[in-house]
N, CA, C and O atoms as a printed pandas DataFrame, in Angstrom:
     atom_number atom_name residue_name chain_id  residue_number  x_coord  y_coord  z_coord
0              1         N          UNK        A               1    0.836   -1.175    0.000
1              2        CA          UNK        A               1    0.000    0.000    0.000
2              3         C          UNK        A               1    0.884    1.242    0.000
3              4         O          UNK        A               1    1.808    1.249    0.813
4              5         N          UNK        A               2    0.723    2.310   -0.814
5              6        CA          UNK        A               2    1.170    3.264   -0.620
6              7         C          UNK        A               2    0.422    4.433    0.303
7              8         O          UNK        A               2   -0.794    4.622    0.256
8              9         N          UNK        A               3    1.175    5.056    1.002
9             10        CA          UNK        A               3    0.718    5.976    1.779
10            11         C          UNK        A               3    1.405    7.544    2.069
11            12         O          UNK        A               3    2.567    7.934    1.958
12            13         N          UNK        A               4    0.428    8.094    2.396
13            14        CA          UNK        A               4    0.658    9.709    2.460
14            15         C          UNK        A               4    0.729   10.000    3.824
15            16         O          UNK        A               4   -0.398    9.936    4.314
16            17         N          UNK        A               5    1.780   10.358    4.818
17            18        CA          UNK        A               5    1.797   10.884    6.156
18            19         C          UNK        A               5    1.826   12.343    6.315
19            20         O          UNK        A               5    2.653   13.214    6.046
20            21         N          UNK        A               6    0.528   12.325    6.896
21            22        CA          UNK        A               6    0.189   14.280    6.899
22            23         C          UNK        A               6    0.237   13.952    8.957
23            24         O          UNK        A               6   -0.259   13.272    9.856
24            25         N          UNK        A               7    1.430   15.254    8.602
25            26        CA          UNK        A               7    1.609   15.654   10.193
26            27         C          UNK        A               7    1.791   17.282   10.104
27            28         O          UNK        A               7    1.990   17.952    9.091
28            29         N          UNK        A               8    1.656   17.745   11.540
29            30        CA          UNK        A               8    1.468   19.212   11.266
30            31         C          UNK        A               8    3.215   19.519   11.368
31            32         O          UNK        A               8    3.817   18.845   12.204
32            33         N          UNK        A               9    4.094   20.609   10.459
33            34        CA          UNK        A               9    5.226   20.683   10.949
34            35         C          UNK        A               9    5.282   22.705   11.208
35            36         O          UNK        A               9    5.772   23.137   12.251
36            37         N          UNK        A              10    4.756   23.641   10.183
37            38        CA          UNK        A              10    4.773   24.503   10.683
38            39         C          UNK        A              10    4.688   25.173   12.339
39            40         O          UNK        A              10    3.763   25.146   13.150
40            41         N          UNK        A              11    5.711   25.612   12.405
41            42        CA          UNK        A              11    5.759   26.429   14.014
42            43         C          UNK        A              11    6.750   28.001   14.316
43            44         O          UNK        A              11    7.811   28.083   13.698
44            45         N          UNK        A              12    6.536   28.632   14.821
45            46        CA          UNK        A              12    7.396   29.511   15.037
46            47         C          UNK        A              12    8.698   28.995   15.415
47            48         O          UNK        A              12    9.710   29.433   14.867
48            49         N          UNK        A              13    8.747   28.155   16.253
49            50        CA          UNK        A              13   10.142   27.327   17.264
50            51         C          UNK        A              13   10.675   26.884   16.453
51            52         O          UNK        A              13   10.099   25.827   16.192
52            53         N          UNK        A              14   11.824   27.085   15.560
53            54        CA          UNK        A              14   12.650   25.981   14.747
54            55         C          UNK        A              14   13.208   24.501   15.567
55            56         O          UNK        A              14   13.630   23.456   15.071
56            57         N          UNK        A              15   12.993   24.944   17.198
57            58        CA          UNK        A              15   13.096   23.281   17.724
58            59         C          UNK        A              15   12.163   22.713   17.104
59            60         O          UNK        A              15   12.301   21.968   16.133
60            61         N          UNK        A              16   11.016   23.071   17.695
61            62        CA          UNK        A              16    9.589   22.219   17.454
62            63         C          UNK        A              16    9.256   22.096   15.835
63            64         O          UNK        A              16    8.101   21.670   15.829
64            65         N          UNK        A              17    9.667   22.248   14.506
65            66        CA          UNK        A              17    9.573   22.082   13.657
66            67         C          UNK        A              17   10.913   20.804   13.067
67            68         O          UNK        A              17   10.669   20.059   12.118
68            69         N          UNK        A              18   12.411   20.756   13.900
69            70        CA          UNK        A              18   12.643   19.648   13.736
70            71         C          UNK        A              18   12.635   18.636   14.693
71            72         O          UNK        A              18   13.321   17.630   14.516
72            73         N          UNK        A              19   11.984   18.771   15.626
73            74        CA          UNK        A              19   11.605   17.439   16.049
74            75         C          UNK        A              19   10.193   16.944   15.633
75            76         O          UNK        A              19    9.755   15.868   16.040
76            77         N          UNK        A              20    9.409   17.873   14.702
77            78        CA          UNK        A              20    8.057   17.354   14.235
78            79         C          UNK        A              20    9.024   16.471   12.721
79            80         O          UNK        A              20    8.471   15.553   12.116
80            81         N          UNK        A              21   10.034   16.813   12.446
81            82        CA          UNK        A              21   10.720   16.304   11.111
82            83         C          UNK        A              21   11.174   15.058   11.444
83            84         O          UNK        A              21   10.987   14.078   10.723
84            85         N          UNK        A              22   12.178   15.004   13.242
85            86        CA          UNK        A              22   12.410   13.980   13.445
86            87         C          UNK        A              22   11.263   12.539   13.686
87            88         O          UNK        A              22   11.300   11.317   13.539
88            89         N          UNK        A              23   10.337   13.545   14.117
89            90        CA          UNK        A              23    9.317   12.211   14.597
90            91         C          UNK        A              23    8.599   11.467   13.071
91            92         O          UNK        A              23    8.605   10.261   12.824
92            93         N          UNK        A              24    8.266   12.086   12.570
93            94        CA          UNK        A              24    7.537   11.621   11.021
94            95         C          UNK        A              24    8.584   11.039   10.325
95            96         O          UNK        A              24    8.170   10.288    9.442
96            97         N          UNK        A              25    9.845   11.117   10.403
97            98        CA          UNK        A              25   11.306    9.814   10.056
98            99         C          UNK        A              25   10.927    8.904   10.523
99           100         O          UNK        A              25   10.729    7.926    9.802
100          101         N          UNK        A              26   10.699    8.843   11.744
101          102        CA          UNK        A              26   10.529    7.852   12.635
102          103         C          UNK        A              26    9.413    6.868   11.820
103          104         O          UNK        A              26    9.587    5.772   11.287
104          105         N          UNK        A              27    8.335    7.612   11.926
105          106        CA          UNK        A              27    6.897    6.912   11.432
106          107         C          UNK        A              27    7.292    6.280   10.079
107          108         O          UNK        A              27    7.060    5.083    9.909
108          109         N          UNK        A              28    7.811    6.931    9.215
109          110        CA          UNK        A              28    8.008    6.777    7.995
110          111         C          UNK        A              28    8.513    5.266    7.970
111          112         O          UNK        A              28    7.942    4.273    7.520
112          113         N          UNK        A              29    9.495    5.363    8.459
113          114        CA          UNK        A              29   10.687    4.498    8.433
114          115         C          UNK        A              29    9.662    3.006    9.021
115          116         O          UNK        A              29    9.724    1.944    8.400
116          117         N          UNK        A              30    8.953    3.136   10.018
117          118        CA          UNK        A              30    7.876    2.019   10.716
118          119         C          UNK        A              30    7.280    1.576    9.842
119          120         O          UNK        A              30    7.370    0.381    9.559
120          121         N          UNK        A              31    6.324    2.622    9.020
121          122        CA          UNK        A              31    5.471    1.954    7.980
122          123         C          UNK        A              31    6.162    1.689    7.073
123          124         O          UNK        A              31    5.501    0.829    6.491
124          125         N          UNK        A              32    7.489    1.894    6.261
125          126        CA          UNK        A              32    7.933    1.467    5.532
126          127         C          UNK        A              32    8.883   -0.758    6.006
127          128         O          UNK        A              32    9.069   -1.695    5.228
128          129         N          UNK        A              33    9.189   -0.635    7.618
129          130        CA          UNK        A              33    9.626   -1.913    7.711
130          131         C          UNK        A              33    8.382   -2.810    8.119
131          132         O          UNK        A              33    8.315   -3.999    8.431
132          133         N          UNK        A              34    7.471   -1.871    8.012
133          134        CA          UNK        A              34    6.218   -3.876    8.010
134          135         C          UNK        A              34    4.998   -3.374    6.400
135          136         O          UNK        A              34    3.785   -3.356    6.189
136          137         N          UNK        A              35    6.359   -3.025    5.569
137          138        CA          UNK        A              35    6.228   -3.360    4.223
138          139         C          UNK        A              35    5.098   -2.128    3.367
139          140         O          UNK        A              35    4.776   -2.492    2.236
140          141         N          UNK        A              36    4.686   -1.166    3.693
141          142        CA          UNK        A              36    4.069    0.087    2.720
142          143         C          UNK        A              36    5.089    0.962    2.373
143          144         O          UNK        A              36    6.051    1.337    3.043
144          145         N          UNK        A              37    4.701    1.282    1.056
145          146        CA          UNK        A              37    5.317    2.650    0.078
146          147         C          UNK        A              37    4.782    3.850    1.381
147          148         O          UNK        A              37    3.747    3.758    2.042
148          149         N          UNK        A              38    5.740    4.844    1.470
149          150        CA          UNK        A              38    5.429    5.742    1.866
150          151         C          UNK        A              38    5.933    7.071    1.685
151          152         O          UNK        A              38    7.144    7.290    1.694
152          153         N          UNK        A              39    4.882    8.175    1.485
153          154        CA          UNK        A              39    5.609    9.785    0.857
154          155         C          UNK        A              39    5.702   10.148    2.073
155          156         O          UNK        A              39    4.931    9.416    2.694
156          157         N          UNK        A              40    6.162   10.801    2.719
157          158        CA          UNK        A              40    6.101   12.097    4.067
158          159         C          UNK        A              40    6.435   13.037    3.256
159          160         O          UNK        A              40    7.385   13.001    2.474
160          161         N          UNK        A              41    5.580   14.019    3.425
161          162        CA          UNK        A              41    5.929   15.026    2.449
162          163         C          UNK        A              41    6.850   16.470    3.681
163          164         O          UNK        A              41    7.274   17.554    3.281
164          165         N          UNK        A              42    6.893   16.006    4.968
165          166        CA          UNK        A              42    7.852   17.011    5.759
166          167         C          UNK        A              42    9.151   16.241    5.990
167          168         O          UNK        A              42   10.046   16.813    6.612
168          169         N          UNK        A              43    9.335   14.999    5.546
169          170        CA          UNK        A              43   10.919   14.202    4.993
170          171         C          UNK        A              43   11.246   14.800    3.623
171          172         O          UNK        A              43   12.307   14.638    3.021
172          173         N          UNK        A              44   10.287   15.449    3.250
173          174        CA          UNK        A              44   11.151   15.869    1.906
174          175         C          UNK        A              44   10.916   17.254    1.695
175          176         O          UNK        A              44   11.300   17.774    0.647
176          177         N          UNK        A              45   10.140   18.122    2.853
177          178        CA          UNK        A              45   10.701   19.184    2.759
178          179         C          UNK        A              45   11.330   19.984    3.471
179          180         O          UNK        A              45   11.876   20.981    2.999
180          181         N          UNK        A              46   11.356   19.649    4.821
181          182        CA          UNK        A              46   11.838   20.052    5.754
182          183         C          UNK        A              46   13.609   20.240    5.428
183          184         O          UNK        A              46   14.251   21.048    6.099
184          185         N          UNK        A              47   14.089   19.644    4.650
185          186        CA          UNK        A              47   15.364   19.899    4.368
186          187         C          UNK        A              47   15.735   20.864    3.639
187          188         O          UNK        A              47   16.610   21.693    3.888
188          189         N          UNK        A              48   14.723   20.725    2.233
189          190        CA          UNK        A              48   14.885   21.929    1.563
190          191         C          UNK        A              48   14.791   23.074    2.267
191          192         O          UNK        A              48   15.773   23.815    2.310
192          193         N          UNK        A              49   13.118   23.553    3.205
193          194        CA          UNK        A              49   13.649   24.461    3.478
194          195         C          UNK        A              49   14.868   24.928    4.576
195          196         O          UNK        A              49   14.662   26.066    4.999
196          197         N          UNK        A              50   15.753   24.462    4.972
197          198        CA          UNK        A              50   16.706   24.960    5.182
198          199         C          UNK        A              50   17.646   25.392    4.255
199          200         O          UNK        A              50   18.804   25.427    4.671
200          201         N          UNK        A              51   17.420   25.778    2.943
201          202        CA          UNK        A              51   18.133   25.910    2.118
202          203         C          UNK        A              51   16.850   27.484    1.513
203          204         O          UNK        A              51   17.062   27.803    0.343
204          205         N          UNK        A              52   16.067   28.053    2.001
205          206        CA          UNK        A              52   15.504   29.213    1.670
206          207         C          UNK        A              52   14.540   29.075    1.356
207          208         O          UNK        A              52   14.041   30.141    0.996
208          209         N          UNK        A              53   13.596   27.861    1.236
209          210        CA          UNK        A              53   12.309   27.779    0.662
210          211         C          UNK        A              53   11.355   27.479    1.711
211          212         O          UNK        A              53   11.422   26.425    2.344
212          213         N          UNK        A              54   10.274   28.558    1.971
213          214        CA          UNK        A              54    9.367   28.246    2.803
214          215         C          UNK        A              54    9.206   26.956    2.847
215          216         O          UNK        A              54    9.479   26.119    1.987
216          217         N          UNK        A              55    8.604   26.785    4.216
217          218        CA          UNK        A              55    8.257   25.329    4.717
218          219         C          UNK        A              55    6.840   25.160    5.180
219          220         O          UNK        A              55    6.518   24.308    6.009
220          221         N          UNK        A              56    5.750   26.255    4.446
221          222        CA          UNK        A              56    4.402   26.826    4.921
222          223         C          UNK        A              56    3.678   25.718    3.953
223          224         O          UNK        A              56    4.252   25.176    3.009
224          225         N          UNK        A              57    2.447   25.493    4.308
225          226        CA          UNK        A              57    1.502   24.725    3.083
226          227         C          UNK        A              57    1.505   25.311    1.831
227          228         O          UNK        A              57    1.787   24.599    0.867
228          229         N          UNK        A              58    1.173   26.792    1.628
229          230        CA          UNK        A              58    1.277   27.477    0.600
230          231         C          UNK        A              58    2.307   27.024   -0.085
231          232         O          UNK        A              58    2.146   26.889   -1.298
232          233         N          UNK        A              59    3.399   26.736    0.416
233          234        CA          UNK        A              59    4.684   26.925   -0.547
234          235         C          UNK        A              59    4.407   25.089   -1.534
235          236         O          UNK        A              59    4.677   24.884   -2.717
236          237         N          UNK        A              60    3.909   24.229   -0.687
237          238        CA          UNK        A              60    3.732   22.409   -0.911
238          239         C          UNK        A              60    2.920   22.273   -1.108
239          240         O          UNK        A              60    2.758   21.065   -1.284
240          241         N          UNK        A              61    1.633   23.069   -1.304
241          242        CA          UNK        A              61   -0.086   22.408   -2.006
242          243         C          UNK        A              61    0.629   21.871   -3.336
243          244         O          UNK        A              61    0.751   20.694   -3.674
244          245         N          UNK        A              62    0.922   22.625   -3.779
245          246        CA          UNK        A              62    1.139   21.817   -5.659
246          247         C          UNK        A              62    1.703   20.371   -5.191
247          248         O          UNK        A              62    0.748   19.614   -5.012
248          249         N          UNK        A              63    2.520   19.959   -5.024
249          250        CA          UNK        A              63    3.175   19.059   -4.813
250          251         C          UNK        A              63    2.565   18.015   -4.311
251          252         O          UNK        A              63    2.375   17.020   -5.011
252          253         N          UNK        A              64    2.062   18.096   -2.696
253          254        CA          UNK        A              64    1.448   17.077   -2.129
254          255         C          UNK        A              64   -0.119   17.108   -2.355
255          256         O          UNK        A              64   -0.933   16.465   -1.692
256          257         N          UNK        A              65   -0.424   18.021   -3.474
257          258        CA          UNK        A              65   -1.794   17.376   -4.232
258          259         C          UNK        A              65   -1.747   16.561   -5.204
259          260         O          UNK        A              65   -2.763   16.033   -5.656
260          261         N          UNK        A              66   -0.395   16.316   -5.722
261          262        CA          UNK        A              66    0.064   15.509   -6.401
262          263         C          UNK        A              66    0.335   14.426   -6.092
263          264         O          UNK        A              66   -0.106   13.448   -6.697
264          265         N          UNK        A              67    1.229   14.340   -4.944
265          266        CA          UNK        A              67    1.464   13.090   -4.035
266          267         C          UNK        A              67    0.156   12.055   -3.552
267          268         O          UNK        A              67   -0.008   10.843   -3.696
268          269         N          UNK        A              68   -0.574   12.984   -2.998
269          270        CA          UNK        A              68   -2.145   12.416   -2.707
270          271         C          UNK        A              68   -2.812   11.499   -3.759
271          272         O          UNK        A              68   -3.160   10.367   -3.423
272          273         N          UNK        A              69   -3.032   12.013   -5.214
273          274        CA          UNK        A              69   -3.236   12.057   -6.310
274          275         C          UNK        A              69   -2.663   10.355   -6.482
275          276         O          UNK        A              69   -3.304    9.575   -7.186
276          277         N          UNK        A              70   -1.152    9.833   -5.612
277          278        CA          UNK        A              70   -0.805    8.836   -5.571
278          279         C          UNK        A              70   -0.791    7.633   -4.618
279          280         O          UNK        A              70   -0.284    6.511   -4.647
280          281         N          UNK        A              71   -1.478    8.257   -3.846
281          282        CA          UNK        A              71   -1.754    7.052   -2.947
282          283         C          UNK        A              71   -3.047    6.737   -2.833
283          284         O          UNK        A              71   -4.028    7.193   -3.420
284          285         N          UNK        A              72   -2.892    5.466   -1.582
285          286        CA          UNK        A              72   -3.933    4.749   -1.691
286          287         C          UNK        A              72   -4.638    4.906   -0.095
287          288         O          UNK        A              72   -5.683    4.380    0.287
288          289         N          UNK        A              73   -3.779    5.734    0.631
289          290        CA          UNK        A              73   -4.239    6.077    2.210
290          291         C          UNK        A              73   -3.303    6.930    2.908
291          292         O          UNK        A              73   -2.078    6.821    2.947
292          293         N          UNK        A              74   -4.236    8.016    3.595
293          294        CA          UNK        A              74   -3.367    9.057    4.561
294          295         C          UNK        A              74   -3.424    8.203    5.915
295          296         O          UNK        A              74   -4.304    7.468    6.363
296          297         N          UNK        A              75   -2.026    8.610    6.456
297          298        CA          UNK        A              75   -1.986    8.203    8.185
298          299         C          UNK        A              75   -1.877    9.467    8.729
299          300         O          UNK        A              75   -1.003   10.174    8.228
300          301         N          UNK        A              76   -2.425    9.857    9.472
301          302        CA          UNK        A              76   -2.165   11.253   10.278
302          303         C          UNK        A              76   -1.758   10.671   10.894
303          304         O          UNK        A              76   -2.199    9.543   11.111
304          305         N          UNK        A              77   -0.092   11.465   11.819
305          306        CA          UNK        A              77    0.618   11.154   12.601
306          307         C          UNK        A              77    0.103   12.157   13.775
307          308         O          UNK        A              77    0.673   13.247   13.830
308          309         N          UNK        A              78   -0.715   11.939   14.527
309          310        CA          UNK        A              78   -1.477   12.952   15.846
310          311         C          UNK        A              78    0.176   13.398   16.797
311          312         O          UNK        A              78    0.430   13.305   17.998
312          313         N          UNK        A              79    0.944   13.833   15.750
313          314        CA          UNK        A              79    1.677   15.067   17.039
314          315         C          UNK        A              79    0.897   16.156   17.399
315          316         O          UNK        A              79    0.016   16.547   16.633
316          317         N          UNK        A              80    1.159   16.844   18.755
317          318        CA          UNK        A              80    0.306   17.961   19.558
318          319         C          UNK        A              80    0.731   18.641   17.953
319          320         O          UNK        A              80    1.829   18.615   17.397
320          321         N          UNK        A              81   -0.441   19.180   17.519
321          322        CA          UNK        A              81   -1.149   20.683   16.939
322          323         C          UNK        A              81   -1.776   19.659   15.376
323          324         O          UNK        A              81   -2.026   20.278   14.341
324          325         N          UNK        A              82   -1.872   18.822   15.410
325          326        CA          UNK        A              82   -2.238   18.218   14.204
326          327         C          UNK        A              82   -3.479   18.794   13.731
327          328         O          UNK        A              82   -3.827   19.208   12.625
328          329         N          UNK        A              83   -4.247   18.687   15.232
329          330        CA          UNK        A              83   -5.979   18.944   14.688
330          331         C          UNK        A              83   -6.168   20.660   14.125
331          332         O          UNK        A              83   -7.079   21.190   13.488
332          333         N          UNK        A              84   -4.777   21.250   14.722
333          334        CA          UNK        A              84   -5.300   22.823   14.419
334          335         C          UNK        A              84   -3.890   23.547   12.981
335          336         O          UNK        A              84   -3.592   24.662   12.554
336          337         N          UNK        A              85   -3.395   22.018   12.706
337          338        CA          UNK        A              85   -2.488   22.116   11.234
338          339         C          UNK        A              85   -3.409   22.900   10.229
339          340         O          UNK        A              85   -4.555   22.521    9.987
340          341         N          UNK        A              86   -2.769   24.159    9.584
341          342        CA          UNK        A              86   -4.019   24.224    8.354
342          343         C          UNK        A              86   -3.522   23.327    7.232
343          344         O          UNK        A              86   -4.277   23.112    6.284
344          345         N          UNK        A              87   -2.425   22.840    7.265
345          346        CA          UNK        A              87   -1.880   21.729    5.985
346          347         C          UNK        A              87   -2.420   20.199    6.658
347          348         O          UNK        A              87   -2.789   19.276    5.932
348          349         N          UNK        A              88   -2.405   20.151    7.561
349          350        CA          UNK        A              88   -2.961   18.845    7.938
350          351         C          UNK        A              88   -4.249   18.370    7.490
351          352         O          UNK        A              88   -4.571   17.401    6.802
352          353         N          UNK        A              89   -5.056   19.498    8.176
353          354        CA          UNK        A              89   -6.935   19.947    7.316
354          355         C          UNK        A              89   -6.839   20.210    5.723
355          356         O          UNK        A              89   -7.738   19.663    5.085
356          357         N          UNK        A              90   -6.235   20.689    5.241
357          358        CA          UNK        A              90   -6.386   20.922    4.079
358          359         C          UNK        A              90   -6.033   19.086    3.161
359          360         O          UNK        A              90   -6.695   18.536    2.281
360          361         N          UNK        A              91   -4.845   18.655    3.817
361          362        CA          UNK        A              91   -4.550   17.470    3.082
362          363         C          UNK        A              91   -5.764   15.933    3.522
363          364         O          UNK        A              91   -6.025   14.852    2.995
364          365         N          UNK        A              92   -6.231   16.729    4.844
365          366        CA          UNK        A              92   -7.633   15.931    5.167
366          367         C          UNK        A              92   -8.780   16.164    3.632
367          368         O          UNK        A              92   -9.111   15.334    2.786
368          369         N          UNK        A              93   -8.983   16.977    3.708
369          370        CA          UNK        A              93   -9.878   17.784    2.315
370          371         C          UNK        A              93   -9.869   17.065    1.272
371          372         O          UNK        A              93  -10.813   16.696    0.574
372          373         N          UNK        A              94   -8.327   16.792    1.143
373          374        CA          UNK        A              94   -8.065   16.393   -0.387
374          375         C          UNK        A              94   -7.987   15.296   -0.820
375          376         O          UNK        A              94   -7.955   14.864   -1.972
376          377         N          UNK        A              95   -7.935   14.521    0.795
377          378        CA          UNK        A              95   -8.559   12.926    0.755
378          379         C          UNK        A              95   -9.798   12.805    0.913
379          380         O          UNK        A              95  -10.378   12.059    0.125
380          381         N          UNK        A              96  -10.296   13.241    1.582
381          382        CA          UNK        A              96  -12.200   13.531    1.556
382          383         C          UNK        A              96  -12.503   13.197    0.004
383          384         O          UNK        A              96  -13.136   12.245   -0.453
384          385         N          UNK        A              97  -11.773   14.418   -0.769
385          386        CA          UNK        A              97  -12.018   14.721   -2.191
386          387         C          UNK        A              97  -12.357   13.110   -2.817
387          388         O          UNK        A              97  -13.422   12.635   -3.212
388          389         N          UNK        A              98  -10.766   12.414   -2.710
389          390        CA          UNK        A              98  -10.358   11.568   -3.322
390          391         C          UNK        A              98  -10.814   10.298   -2.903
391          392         O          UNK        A              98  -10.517    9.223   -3.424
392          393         N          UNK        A              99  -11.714   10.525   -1.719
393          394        CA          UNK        A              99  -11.822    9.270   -1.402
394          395         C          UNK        A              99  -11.277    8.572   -0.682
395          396         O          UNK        A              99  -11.857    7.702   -0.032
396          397         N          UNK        A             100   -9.842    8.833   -0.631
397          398        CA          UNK        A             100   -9.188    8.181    0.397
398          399         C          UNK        A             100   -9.598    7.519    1.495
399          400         O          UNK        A             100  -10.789    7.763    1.686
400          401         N          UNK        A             101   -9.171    6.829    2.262
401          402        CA          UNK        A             101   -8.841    5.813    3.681
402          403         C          UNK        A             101   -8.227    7.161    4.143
403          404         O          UNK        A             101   -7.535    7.857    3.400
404          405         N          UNK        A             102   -8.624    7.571    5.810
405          406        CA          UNK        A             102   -7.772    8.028    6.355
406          407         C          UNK        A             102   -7.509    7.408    7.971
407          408         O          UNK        A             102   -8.182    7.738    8.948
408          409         N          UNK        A             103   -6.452    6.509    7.980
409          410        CA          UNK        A             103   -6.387    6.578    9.207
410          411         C          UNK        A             103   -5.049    7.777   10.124
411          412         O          UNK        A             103   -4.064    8.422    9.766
412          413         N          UNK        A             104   -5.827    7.516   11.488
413          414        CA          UNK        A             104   -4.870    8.106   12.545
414          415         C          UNK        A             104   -3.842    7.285   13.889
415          416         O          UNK        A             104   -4.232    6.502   14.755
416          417         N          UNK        A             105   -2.504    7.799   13.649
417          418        CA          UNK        A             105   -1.697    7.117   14.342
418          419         C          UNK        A             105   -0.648    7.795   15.483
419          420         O          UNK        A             105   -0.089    8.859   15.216
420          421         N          UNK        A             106   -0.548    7.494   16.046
421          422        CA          UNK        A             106    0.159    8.305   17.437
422          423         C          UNK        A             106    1.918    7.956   17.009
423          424         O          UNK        A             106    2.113    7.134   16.114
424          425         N          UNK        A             107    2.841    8.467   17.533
425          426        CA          UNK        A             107    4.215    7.768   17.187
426          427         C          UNK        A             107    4.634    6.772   17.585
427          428         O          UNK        A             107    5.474    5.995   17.131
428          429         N          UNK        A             108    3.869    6.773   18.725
429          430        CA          UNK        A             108    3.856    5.374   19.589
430          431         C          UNK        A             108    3.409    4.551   18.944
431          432         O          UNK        A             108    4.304    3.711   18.840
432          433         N          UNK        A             109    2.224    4.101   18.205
433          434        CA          UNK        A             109    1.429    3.252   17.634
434          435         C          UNK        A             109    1.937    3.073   16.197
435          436         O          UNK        A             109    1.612    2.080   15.546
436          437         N          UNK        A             110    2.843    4.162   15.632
437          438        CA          UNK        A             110    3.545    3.946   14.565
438          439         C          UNK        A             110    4.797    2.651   14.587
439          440         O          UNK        A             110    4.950    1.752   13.760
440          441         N          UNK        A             111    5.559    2.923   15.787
441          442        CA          UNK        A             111    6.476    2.765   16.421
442          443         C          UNK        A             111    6.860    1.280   16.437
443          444         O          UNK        A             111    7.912    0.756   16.067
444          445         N          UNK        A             112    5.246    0.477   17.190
445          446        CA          UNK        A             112    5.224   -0.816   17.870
446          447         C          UNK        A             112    4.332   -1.605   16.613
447          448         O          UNK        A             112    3.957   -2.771   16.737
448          449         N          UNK        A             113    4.157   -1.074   15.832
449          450        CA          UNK        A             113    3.729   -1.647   14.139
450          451         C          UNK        A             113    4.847   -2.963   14.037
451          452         O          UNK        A             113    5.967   -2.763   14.509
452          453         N          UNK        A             114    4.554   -4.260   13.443
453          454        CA          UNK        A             114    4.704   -5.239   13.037
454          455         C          UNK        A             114    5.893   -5.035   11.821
455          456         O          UNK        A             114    5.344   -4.513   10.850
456          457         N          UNK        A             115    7.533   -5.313   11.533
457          458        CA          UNK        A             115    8.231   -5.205   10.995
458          459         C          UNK        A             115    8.271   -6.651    9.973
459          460         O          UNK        A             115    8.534   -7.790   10.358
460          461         N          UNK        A             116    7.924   -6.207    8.554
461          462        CA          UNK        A             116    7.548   -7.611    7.512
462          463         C          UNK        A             116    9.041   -7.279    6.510
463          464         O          UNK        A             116    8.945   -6.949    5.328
464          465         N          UNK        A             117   10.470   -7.448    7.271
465          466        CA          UNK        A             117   11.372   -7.055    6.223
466          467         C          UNK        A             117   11.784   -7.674    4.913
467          468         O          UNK        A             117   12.232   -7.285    3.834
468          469         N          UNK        A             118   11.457   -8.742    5.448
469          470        CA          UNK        A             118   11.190   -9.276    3.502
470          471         C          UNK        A             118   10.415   -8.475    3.010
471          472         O          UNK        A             118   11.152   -7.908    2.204
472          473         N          UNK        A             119    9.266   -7.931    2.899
473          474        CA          UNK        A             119    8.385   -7.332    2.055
474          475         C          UNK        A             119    8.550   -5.920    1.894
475          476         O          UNK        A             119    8.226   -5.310    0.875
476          477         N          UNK        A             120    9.337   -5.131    3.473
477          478        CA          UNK        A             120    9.846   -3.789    2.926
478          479         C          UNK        A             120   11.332   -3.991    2.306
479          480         O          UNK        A             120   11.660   -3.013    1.634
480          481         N          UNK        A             121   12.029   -4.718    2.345
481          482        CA          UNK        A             121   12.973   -4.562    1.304
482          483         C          UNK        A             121   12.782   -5.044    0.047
483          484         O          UNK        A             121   13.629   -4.852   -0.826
484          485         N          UNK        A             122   11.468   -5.830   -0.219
485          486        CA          UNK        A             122   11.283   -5.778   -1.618
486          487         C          UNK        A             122   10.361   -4.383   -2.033
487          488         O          UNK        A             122   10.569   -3.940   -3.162
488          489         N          UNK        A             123    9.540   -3.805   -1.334
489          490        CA          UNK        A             123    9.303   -2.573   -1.596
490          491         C          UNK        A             123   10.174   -1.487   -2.019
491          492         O          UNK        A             123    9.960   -0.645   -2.891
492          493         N          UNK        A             124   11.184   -1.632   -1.272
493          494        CA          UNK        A             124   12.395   -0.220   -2.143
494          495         C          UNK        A             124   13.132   -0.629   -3.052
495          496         O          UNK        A             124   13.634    0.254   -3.748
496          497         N          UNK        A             125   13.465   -2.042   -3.380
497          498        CA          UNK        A             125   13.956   -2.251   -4.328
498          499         C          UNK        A             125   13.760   -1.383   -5.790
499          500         O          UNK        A             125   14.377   -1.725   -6.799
């Protein structure tokens, strides 16, 4: 299954924006060893912007409406401010749109997920 992880990362605190980066690695990395495709779309931008490019929804609607566009289910990762993310709600929206599956997952519950490494290392292959 491929999947889309919408977590909230915007914050004033540049702590609290990379440890919202570190934790969704985390998740990523879980659902990817008990075997799903997975986009995080704040694993792939959170780096850039340290290199000058906003890190706001505005700047990633194009993109992760695209991404969406490719999967087959969102996991919201419930870090504190998820419910009041406007990219979180908005990427809720766009699975609404699409139909999507959305489930919700804590990091913890990401965490203690079932590791199928035969099947995630044939996934990145």
């Amino acid at each position: 299954m491929t999947i889309y992880i919408a977590t909230p990362y915007t914050h004033p605190d540049p702590c609290v924006r990379a440890d919202r980066f570190e934790a969704v690695n985390r998740a990523a990395a879980a659902l990817m060893r008990a075997g799903h495709c997975v986009f995080s779309p704040i694993s792939h931008s959170h780096p850039i912007s340290q290199h000058g490019v906003p890190g706001d929804w505005t700047r990633w609607e194009l993109l992760d409406r695209r991404m969406l566009r490719q999967c087959e289910e969102v996991v919201v990762l419930t870090l504190d401010g998820w419910e009041a993310s406007k990219g979180v709600q908005a990427e809720l929206a766009i699975a609404a749109a699409l139909n999507l599956p959305v489930r919700h997952l804590s990091l913890a519950e990401a965490l203690s997920l079932p590791t199928l490494a035969p099947v995630a290392a044939e996934n990145l292959a």
